[in-house]
C-alpha positions in Angstrom: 20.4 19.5 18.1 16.8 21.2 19.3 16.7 24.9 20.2 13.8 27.0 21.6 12.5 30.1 19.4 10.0 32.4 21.4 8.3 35.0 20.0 7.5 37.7 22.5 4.7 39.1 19.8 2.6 36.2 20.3 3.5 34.6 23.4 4.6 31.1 21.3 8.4 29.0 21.7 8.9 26.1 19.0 11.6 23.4 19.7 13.1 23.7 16.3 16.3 21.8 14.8 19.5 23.8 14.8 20.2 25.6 11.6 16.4 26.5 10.7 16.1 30.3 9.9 13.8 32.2 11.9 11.6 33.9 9.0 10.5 30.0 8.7 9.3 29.1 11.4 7.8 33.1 12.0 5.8 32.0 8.7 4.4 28.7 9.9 3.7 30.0 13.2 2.0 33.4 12.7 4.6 36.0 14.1 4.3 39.4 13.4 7.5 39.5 11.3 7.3 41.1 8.0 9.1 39.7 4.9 9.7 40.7 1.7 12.9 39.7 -0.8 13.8 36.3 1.6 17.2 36.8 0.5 18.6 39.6 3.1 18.0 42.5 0.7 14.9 44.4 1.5 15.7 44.7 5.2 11.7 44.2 5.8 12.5 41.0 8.3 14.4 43.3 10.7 13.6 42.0 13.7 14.8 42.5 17.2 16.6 39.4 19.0 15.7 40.0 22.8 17.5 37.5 23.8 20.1 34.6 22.7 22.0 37.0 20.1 25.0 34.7 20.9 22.5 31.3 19.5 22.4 33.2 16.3 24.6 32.3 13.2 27.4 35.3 12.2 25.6 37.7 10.0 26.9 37.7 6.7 28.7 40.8 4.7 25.1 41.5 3.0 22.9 41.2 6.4 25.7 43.7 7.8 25.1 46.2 5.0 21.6 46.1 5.4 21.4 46.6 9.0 23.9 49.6 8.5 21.6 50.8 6.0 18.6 50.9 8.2 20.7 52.4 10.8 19.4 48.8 13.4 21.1 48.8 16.8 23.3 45.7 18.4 20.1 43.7 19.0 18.5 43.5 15.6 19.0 41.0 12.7 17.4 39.9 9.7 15.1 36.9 10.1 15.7 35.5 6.5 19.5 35.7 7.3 19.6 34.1 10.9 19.6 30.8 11.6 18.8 29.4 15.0 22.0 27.6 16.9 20.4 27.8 20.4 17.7 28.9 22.7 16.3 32.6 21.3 13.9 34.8 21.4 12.3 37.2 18.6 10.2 40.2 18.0 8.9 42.0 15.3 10.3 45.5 14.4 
């Protein structure tokens, strides 16, 4: 299955397959999202989902912590932890 990532930042949507993560395709593509660890540690991929928050895999115990952590509202996940399961779209923090 194909899904649509936008990135409000730089005005760019990929059709990309389902599953991906979104700090991949922000990497290829040349978003303004930071990254650091990769592995949902660091927090430094925050990003906020403007839309499609319901085409995003479940965050996992670890992403929760560190969004709790860095105090992030409803609309904010980690772009090394989310993969793409539908139509979404991004901005850096």
């Amino acid at each position: 299955m194909k899904a649509k990532l936008t990135f409000e930042d730089i005005g760019i949507t990929v059709n990309v397959p389902a599953g991906v993560r979104v700090i991949d395709i922000s990497e290829r593509v040349g978003s303004g999202i930071m990254y650091g660890c990769r592995e949902g540690d660091c927090g430094t991929c925050l990003m906020h989902v403007i839309k499609g928050m319901e085409n995003l895999s479940a965050p996992s115990m670890l992403e929760d912590k560190i969004l709790k952590e860095n105090m992030a509202g409803k609309n904010f996940r980690l772009a090394c932890q989310a993969q793409i399961l539908g139509d979404v779209t991004v901005a850096p923090t």
